[in-house]
C-alpha angles and dihedrals in degrees: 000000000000125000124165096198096064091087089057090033117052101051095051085054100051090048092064089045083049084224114143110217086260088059094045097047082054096053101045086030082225110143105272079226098057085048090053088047091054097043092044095055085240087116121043101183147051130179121236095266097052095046086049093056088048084053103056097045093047087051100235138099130286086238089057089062093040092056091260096230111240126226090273120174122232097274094061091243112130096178099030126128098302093054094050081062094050090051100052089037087057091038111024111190130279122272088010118142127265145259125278129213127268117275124236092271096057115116122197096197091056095044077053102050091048090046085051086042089050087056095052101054087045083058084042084056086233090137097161084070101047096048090048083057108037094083101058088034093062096038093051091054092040082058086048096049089059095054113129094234117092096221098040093051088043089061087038087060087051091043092049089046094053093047094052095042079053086053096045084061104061098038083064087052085045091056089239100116096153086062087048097049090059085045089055087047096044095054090047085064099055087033083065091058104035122102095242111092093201097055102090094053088054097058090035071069098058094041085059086046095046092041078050081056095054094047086246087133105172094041081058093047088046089053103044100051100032084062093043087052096056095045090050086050100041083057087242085135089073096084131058093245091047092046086050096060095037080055090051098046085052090053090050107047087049084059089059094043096055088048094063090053094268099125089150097051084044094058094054094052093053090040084060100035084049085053094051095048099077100062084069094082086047093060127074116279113257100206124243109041083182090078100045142065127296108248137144147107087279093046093044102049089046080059093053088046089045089048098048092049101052088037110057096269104101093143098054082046095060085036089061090041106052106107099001110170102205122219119247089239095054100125104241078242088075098036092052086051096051097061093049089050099061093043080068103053089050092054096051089047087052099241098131096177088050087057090041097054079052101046086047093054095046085054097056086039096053116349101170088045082052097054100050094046114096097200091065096046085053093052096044084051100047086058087046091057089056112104088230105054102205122236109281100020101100091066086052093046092047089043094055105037092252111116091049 
């Protein structure tokens, strides 16, 4: 796969870790020559599995090395206008005045619904229209949470805390985590005052997703259990909604485990979290899944096939795979990652017509989705570098840019 920023990249990379090219070779057991090569620009390429391996001894994720596309609009600005907007909306400025309360058209249940809707195009991956919305979002439920009336602040607060942890979100697509992170923050405030009990354990799950991000592994595992341990011991498992967010906390904090180099300890989180799912569709239904975590036996099956791909375990990934029967309320978002999951196990299995049916298939599912993601471009590249090209990868090569 060929990547031109890995010569500017990696070393930076390896100096924040304070690794010398001797300890990182031994970390990620990739040649320390191959890494020289890399890093003096006498080598321009590396394959997936070598990049993986990079990857796990640097502490970071594969996409980090690949250039993870941000959530970037269609005019290929990431800070633009609209940004600007987010930013002051998430942090207003200093000594202005505050909010006033909602007027007497103002309707709760509607400020809900678009901040449920906004939720639902940032799962959708159509991040132009979330961030169009996110500042008038947030300072509609701002204005709610100073309402005069005890109930109806209570469900501002919880409408405030929804809309930053949105914003959180995509300030994390957008590459900007320390302005997520004050977001998240931000939105643990208000979740202290809200009337939802189960709001401040969400957002604790987007802080661990956002310290991952930021390669701060064992803040995010901290986070994430010690939030699904107090919801375990507060009984909040008991409903479908609280049983949701403890699911996702457990994913998440597998994901961290198997960052650090833990994938055992990792397996037998997502073994139990997979176990528990299923008691989700036993207990009564807690209304808009739109507004809670993503967690079922579908999710969470796409996660243990996500996790034993990145992590050296392609064959067990194809082996979960194989015959999934996907929840309708699995978000597109999973569905899309999935697929390209599973190209990529075929391709570091070598079975490069296996990669190209799915490829095939993630392209009819979500094309544009597939043509700013780097990862599939890698992947597509990768096949196009073989010296047998499969049947049906040239029209993807071509579709992508790749076979130029």
């Amino acid at each position: 796969m060929a990547n031109g920023d890995l010569r500017r990249l990696l070393p930076r990379l390896r100096r924040l870790a304070s690794l010398t090219q001797e300890e990182l070779a031994e970390r990620s057991r990739v040649s320390v020559d191959v890494i020289r090569q890399l890093e003096q620009g006498r080598k321009h390429s590396a394959r997936l599995p070598t990049l993986h391996a990079l990857a796990n001894g640097l502490g970071v994720e594969l996409t980090t090395l690949l250039g993870d596309p941000p959530a970037v609009s269609s005019t290929g600005e990431n800070d633009g206008p609209r940004f600007v907007a987010v930013r002051r909306a998430v942090m207003p400025v200093l000594g202005g005045p505050a909010p006033e309360p909602p007027g007497p058209g103002f309707s709760a249940a509607r400020l809900r619904e678009r901040i449920a809707e906004g939720w639902t195009r940032y799962h959708s991956a159509e991040f132009d229209t979330v961030t169009e919305a996110l500042p008038d979002l947030i300072a509609d439920a701002r204005s709610a949470a100073a309402s005069g009336d005890e109930g109806e602040r209570g469900a501002g607060f919880a409408a405030l805390g929804k809309a930053l942890q949105l914003a959180g979100h995509v300030a994390v697509r957008m590459g900007k985590t320390d302005l997520a992170l004050i977001g998240l923050e931000r939105a643990t405030d208000a979740a202290g005052q809200s009337s939802d009990p189960l709001l401040p354990a969400m957002i604790a799950n987007s802080m661990a997703w956002t310290y991952q991000r930021q390669g701060r592994l064992e803040d995010a595992l901290s986070v994430a259990l010690r939030a699904a341990d107090d919801l375990a011991g507060a009984g909040r498992t008991d409903s479908a909604d609280g049983l949701k967010v403890w699911g996702g906390l457990t994913m998440s904090a597998a994901t961290s485990a198997a960052r650090s180099g833990d994938y055992e300890r990792a397996a037998m989180m997502m073994e139990t979290a997979e176990k528990e799912a299923v008691r989700v569709a036993e207990l009564p239904d807690g209304g808009d899944n739109r507004m809670v975590s993503v967690f079922s036996p579908s999710s969470v099956r796409i996660e243990r096939v996500r996790l034993a791909v990145q992590y050296g375990h392609p064959q067990d990934a194809l082996t979960l795979a194989k015959g999934m029967r996907l929840s309708k309320d699995t978000p597109p978002s999973w569905r899309t990652w999935l697929l390209l999951d599973v190209a990529r196990a075929h391709t570091d299995i070598g079975d490069a017509a296996g990669a190209v049916k799915t490829l095939e298939s993630l392209r009819r599912v979500a094309p544009t989705w597939m043509q700013h993601h780097t990862l599939a471009v890698a992947i597509v590249r990768d096949l196009w570098a073989l010296p047998n090209h499969p049947p049906g990868l040239r029209p993807l090569a071509e579709f992508l840019g790749v076979s130029a």
